[in-house]
N, C-alpha and C positions, 0 to 999 in steps of 0.2 A: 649859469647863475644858480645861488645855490641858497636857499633861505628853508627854516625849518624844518632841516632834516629833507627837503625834497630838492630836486634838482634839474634842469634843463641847460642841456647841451644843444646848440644853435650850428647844424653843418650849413654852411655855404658854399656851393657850387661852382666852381670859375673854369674856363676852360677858354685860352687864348684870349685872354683877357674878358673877356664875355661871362655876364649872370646867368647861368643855367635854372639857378632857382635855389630854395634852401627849406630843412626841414626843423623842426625840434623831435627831438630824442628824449626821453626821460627814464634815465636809467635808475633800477633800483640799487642800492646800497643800505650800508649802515650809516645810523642819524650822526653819527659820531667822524666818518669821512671829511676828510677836509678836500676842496675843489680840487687841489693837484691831484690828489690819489683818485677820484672821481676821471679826471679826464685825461690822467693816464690808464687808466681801465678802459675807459671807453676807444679811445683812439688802437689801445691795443686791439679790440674784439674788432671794430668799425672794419678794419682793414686786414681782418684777419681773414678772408675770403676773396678780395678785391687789390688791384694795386692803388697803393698808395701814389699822390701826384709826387710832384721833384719837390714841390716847396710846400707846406702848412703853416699857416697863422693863427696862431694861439694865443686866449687870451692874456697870458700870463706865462712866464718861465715853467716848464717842468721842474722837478725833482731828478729826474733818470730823463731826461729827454734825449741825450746823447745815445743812452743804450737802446731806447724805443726808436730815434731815428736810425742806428747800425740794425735792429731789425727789420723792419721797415724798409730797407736800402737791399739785405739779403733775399727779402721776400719777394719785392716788387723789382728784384733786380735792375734798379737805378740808386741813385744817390739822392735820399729823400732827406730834405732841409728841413728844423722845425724853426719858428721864429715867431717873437712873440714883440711884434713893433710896438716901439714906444712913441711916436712923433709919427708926423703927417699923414698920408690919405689910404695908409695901408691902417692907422691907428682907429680914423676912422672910420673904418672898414669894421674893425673889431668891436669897435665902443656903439657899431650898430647892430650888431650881429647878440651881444651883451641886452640890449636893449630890448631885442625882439624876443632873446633868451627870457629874460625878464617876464616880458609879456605871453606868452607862450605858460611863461609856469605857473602864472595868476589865474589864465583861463582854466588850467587843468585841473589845478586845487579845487577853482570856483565849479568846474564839471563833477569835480570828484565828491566833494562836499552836498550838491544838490543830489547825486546817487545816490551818496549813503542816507538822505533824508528818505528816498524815493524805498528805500531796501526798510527802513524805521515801517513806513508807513505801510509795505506791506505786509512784515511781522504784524503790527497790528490787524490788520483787515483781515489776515488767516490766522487771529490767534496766536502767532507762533511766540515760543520762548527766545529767540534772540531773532538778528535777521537774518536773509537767507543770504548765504556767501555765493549760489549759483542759480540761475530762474532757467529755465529750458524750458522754447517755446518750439510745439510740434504743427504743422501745418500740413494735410493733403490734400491734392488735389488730384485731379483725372480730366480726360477730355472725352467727353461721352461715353465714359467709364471703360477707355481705354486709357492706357500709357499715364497709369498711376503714379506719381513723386509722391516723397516726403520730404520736410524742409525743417530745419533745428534751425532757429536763433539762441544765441545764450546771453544775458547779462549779469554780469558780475559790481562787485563793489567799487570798482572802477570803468562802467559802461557796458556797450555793447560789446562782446568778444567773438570779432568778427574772425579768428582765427580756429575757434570753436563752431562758428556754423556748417553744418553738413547737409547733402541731398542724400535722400535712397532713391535708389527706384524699386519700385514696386512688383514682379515681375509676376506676383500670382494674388486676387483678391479670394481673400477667405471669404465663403460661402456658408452659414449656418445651414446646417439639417432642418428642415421644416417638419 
């Protein structure tokens, strides 16, 4: 699903006929991308570490889907189908997966929107001249002032960046000269 320049890609998991389970993705681009070039990007990178399955269902016809299924087939050394059903329970398969895609992209906007409020407001409280693009939150602790950590959160203009947090450990407590 793609509206205002933002977009959300809905994977669905199936394996022997069974729901494994499914994610949303939100990949960035340009505002200007139209959905095919969007999810032929994506299904490139998705699978670009992973085998791809035999078959994919797609919302829509690719552009190049022949030449992204012949790679995908070289990669994952099988014969991967792409197909983008028009009619029956594979369609609504898709027109649900669209749906949740949808949904999925409303809640992010609506997270992303309430950030950038949250990032307004505390330019404001520190004075600052725009807001912050990064907040780094430092925490120590020790256990009877042994075996010292340190712990980074970071958030960003789009959340928590949980790929940014890091631990230390602590291996020596500086001691002032008295």
């Amino acid at each position: 699903h793609t509206e205002g320049g933002y977009s959300c890609v809905q994977v669905f998991f199936f394996r022997g006929g069974s729901h494994l389970g499914n994610r949303a993705y939100f990949p960035r681009h340009h505002r200007s991308d139209t959905a095919n070039t969007i999810l032929e990007a994506f299904i490139g990178q998705f699978y670009e570490n992973k085998r791809a399955p035999k078959l994919i269902f797609l919302s829509h016809q690719l552009n190049n889907s022949e030449l992204l299924s012949k790679a995908l087939s070289i990669s994952s050394e099988t014969k991967v189908q792409m197909v983008a059903p028009t009619k029956g329970v594979r369609r609504k398969l898709i027109e649900h997966a669209l749906r949740n895609a949808k949904e999925a992209l409303e809640r992010n906007r609506a997270q992303h929107s309430s950030q950038k409020a949250l990032m307004e407001r505390a330019a404001e409280v520190f004075s600052l001249t725009s807001p912050p693009c990064r907040i780094e939150v430092f925490d120590n602790s020790h256990i009877q002032g042994t075996n010292a950590v340190g712990a980074m959160i970071v958030a960003g203009p789009d959340g928590f960046e949980r790929t940014s947090y890091r631990k230390f450990n602590i291996k020596e407590l500086y001691q002032p000269a008295s």
